[in-house]
C-alpha positions as CSV (number, residue, x, y, z in Angstrom):
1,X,4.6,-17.5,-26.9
2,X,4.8,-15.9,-30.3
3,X,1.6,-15.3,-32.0
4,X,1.5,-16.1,-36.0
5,X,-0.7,-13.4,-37.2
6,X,-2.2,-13.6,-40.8
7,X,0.6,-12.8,-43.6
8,X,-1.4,-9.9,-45.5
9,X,-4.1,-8.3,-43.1
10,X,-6.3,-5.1,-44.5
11,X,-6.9,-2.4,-42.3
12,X,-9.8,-3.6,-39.4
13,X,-9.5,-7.5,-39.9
14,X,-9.8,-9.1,-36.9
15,X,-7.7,-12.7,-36.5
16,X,-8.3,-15.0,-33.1
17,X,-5.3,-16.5,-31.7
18,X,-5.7,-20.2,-30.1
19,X,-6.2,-18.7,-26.3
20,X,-9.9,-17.1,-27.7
21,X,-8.2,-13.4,-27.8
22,X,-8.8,-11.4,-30.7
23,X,-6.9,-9.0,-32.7
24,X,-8.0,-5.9,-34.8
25,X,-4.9,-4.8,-37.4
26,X,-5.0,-0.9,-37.2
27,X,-2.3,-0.3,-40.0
28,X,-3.2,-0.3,-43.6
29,X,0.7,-1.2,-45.5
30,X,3.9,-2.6,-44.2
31,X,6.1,-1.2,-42.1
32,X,2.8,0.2,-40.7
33,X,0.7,-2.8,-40.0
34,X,-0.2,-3.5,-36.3
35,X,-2.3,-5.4,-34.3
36,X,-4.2,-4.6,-31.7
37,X,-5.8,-7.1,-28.6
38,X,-9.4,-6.3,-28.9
39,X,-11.5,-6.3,-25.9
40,X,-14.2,-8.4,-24.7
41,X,-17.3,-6.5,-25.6
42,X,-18.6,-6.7,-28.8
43,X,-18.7,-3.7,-31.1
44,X,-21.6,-1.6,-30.4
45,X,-22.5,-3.4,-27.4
46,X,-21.7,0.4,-25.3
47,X,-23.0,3.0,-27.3
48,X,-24.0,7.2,-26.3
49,X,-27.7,5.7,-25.6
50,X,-27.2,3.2,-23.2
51,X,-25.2,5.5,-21.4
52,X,-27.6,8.1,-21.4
53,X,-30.7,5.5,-20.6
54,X,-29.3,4.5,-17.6
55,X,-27.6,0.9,-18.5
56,X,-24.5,2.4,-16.3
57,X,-25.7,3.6,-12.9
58,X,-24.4,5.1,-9.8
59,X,-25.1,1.6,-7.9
60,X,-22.3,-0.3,-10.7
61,X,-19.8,2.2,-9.2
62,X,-20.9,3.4,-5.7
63,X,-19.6,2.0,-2.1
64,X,-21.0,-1.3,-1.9
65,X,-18.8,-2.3,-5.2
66,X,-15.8,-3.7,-3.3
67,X,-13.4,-2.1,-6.1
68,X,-14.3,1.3,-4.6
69,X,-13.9,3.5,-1.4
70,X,-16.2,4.0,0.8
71,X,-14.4,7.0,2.2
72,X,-11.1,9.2,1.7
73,X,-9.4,12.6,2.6
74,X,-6.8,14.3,2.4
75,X,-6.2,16.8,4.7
76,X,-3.3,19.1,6.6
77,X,-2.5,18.0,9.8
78,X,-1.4,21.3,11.3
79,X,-5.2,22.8,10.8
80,X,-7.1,19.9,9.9
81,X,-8.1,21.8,6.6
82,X,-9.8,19.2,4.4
83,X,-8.1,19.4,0.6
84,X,-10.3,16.9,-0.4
85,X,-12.8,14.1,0.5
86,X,-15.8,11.7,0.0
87,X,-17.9,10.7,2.8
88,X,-15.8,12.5,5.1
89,X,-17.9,15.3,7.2
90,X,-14.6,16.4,9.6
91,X,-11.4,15.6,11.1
92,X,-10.8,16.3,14.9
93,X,-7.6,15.2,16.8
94,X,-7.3,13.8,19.7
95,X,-4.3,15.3,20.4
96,X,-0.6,15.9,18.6
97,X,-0.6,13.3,15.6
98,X,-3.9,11.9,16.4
99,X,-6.3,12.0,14.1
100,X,-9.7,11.0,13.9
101,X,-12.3,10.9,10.7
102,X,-15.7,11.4,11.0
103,X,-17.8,9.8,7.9
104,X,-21.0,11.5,6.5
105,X,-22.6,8.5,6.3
106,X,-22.1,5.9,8.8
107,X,-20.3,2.4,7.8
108,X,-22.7,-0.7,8.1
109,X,-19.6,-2.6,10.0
110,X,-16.1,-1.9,11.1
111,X,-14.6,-4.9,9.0
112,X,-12.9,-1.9,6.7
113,X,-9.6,-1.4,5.3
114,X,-7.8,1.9,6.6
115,X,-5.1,2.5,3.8
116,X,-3.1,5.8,5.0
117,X,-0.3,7.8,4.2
118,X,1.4,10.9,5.2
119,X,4.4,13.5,4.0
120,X,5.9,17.2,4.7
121,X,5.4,19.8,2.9
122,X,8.9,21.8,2.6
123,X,10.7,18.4,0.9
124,X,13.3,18.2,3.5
125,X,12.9,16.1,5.8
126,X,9.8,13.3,4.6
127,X,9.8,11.1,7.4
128,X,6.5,10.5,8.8
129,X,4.6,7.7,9.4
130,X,0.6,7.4,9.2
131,X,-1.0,3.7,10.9
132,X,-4.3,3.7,11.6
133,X,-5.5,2.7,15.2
134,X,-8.9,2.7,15.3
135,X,-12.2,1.7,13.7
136,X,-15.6,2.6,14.4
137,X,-18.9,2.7,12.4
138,X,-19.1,6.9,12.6
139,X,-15.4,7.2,12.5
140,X,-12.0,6.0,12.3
141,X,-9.0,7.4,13.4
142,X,-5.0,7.9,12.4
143,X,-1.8,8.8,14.2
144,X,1.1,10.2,12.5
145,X,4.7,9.9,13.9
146,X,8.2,11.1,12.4
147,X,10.8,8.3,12.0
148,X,11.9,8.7,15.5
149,X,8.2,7.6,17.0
150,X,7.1,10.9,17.9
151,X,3.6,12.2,16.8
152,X,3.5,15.0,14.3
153,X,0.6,16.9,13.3
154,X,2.5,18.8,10.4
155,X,2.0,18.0,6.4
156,X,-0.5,16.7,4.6
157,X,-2.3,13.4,5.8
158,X,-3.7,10.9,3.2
159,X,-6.8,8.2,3.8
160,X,-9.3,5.7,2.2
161,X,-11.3,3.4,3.3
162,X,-12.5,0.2,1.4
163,X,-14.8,-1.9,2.6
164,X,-17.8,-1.3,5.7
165,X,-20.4,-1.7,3.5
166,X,-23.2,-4.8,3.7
């Protein structure tokens, strides 16, 4: 659909198309005119003192808010040394490839998503394979296998969790 903007906008008018969406021109003279898809709050509706008052809290983006994890890590395999993590306390294996997480804080259910993902280090041979296989309130647990099936505890092992949370 092509979009008829106004023939001689000044630099900051604003035009509404017939969907409700509006524009902003951010050029001030031809060749240099463009528009811009302005979004849906209104100017000065965020501004450095709501921020700082507390209109955005930890709750708007904490677990509980669907959009983010309630855990992840990322960890080598080999030594189980943690590279980085939220809500993670350790990682102990139940053997070659098997991996399980312990969270800090306990998940409310074990109706969670176990995304995961796994890779070699020395870029040769990237094969693996990382499925979760268990889920549990206090923990949740991973096995990682080359192409071939077999479990590998070597590289760097990659997981988040979404969901758990009442």
């Amino acid at each position: 659909m092509a979009l008829d903007f106004p023939a001689s906008p000044t630099v900051s008018d604003e035009w509404t198309d017939s969907n409700g969406t509006v524009w902003r021109c951010t050029g001030d003279t031809a060749p240099d005119i463009q528009w811009t898809r302005v979004g849906n709050l209104p100017d000065g509706s965020v501004t450095t003192d709501k921020l700082a008052d507390g209109a955005v809290t930890e709750a708007k983006i904490a677990p509980g808010n669907p959009m983010v994890a309630t855990a992840w890590v990322s960890f080598y395999g080999d030594t189980r040394q943690i590279q980085g993590s939220y809500n993670v306390s350790s990682i102990a294996t139940d053997g070659t490839g098997l991996f399980q997480i312990n969270f800090e804080t306990s998940m409310d259910n074990t109706q969670y998503t176990i995304i995961c993902s796994a890779s070699v280090l020395d870029n040769t041979t990237n094969d693996r394979v990382a499925m979760p296989y268990s889920w549990g309130a206090g923990a949740c647990a991973v096995k990682v296998t080359n192409g071939g099936g077999s479990f590998r505890s070597d590289g760097v092992v990659n997981v988040a969790v979404f969901g758990g949370r009442n």
